[in-house]
C-alpha positions as CSV (number, residue, x, y, z in Angstrom):
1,X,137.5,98.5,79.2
2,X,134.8,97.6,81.7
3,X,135.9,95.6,84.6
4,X,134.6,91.7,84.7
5,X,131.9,90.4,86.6
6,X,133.2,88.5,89.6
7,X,131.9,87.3,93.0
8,X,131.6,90.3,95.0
9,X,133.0,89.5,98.6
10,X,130.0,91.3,100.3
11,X,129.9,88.3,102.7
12,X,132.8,89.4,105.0
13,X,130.9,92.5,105.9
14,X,127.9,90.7,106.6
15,X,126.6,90.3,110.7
16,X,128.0,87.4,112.2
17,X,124.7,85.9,112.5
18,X,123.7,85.9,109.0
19,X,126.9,84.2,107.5
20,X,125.9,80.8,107.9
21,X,123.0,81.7,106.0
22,X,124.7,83.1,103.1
23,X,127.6,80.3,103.3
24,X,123.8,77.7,102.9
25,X,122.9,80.2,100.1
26,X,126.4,79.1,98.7
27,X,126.1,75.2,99.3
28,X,123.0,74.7,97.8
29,X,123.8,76.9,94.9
30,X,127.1,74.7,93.8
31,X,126.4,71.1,94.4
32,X,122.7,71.4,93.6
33,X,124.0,72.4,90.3
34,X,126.9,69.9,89.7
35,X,126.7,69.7,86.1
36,X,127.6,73.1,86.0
37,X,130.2,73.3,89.2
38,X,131.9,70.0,88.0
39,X,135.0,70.2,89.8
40,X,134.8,72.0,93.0
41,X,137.3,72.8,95.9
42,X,135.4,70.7,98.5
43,X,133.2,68.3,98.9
44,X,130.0,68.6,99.6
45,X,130.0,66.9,103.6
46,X,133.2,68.7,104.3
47,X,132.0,72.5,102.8
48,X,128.5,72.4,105.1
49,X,130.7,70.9,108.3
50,X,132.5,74.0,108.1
51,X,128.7,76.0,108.2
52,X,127.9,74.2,111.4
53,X,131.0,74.0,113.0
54,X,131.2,78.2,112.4
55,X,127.2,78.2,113.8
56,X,127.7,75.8,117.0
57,X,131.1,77.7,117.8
58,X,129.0,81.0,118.0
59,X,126.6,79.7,120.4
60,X,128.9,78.2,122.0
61,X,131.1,82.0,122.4
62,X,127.3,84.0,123.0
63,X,126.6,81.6,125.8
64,X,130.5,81.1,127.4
65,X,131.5,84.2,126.7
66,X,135.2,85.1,126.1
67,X,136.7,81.4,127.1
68,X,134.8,80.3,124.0
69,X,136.0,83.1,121.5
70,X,139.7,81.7,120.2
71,X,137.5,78.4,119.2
72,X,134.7,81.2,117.3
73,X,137.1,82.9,115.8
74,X,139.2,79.9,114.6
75,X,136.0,78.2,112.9
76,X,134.9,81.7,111.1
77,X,138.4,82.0,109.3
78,X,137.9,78.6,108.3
79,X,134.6,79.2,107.0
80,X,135.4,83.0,105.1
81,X,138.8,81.1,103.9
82,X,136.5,78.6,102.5
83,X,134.1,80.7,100.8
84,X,136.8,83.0,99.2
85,X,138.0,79.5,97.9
86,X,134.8,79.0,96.5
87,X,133.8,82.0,95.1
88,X,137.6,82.0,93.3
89,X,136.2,78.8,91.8
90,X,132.7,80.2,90.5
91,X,134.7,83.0,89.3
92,X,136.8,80.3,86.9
93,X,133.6,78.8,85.8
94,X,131.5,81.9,85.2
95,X,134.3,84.0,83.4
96,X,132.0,86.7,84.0
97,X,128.8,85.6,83.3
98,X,126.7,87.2,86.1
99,X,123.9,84.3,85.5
100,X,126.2,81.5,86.8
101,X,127.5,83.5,89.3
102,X,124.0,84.4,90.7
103,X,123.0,80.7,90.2
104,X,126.2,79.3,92.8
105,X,124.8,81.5,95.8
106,X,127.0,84.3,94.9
107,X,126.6,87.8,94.1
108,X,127.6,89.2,91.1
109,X,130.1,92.9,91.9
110,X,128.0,94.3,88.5
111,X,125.2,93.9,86.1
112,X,121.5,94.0,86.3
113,X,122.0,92.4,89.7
114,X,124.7,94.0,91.7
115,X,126.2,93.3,95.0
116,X,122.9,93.3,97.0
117,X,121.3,91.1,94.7
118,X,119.6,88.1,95.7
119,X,121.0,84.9,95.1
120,X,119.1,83.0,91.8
121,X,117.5,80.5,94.2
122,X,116.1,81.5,97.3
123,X,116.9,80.2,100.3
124,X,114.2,79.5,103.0
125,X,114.9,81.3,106.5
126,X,116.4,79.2,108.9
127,X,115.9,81.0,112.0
128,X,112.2,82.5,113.1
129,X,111.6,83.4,116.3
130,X,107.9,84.3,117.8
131,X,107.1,85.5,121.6
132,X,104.1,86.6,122.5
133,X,103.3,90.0,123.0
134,X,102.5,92.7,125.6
135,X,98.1,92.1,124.8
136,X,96.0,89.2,125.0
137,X,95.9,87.4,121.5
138,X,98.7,88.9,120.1
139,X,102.0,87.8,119.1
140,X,105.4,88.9,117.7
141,X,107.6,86.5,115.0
142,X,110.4,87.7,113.0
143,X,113.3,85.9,110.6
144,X,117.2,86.6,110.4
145,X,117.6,89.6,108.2
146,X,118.6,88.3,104.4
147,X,119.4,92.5,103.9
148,X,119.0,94.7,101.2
149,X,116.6,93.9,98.1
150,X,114.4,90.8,100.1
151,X,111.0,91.5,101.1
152,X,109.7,88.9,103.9
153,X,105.8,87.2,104.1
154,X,104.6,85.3,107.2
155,X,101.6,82.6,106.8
156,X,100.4,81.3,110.3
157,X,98.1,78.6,110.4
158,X,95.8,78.4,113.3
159,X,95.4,75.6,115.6
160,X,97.7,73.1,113.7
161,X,100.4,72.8,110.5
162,X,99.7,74.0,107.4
163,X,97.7,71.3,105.3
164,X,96.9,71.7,101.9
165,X,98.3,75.2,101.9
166,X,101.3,75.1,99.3
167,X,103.3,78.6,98.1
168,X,105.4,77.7,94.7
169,X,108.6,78.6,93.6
170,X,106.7,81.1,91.4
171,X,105.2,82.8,94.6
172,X,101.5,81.6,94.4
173,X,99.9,80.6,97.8
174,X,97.9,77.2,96.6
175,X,94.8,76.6,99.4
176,X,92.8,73.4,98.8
177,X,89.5,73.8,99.0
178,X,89.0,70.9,102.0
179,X,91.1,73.8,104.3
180,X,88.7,74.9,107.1
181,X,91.4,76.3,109.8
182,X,92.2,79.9,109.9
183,X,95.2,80.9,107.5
184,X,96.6,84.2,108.2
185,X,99.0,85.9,105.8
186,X,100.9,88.6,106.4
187,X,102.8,90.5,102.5
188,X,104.6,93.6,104.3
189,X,107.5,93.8,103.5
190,X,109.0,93.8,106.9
191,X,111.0,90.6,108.6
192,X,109.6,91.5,112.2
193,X,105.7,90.3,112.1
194,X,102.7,91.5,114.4
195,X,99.5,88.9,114.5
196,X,96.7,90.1,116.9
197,X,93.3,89.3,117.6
198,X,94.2,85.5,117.8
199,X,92.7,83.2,120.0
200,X,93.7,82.3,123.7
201,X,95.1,78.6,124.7
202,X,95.0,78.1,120.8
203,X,98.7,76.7,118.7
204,X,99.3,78.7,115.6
205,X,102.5,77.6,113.7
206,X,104.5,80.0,111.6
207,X,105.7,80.1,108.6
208,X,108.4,82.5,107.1
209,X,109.2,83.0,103.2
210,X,111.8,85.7,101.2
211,X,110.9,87.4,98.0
212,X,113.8,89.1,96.1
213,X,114.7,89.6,92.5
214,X,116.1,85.8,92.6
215,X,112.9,84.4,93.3
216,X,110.4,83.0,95.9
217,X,111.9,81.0,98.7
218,X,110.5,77.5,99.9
219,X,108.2,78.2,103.3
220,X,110.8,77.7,107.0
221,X,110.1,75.1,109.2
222,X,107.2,75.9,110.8
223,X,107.6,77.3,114.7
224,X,104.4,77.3,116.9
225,X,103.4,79.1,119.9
226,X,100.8,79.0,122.3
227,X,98.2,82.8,122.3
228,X,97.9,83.6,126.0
């Protein structure tokens, strides 16, 4: 007999830095679908406290070092207790259907979307970092790694925020006609970005999106930096 669809529990071997983003992934997949997840082992408030109290711990270990890892390592067995909790849940609500599974953030340990699959909705990038680089009019930007099966697009908008530049849950990139700034749009597949030729002493905000089998995510929140 073939072996039931479940929640794989990929997310323990995930990089430290990327949990948070998965446990998001998670949080936004059950209680934005609560007539589906009716009945679910935490609420809302408490589940995501556990996210940032896991995130602010880990910054507060990488910058203290050692005197800050007990505290670290006490909120990140809360948070993987937490999600195993969870995904034991979906697991009782899906009964192996690999489409609710996918829909609650988790991944499904079979089917047409296996363990690397994306979650059904995609999440936007949370952390994107850009430094200018070694030449004149060029810099670097990059977004936490979402690993395998996620492709990663950049739009940078030149000289102020995006405005009247939209990209859709469907992954079309919507430009109204009245846009006259310079919109630059990088579809390679890689996370780490390289703009050049931009202007010096001009602001151009960035943009990050992921594209995986789940979807299109919503834009980031758009980080700027100054072209030297």
């Amino acid at each position: 007999m073939p072996q039931t669809i479940h929640c794989s529990l990929v997310y323990h071997d995930l990089k430290i830095e990327t949990v948070p983003t998965f446990a998001n992934g998670v949080s936004q997949g059950v209680y934005q679908n609560s007539t589906i997840f009716t009945t679910t082992p935490f609420k809302e408030d408490d589940f995501n406290k556990l996210i940032t109290d896991e995130e602010a711990s880990y910054a507060a270990y990488k910058q203290g070092g050692k005197a800050q890892k007990a505290n670290f390592n006490i909120a990140r067995s809360a948070l993987f207790a937490a999600l195993d909790s969870m995904a034991n849940y979906v697991d009782s609500v899906a009964n192996g259907d690999e489409n609710i599974i996918m829909l609650s953030g988790f991944v499904p340990t079979t089917g047409t979307g296996g363990i690397a699959a994306k979650i059904a909705q995609a999440t936007a990038p949370q952390k994107v970092v850009v430094s200018n680089g070694i030449s004149s009019g060029e810099i670097d930007a990059e977004c936490e790694s979402f690993h395998t099966g996620h492709h990663y697009g950049c739009i940078v908008s030149e000289g102020q925020k995006l405005n009247g530049v939209t990209l859709n849950p469907q992954g079309q990139l919507i430009i109204e006609a009245a846009t006259t700034n310079r919109i630059f749009h990088d579809v390679n597949d890689s996370r780490k970005k390289r703009f050049t030729g931009l202007t010096k002493g001009v602001d151009y905000y960035f943009y990050f999106y992921v594209v995986s089998s789940g979807g299109v995510s919503p834009l980031s929140v758009a980080v700027d930096r100054m072209s030297l």
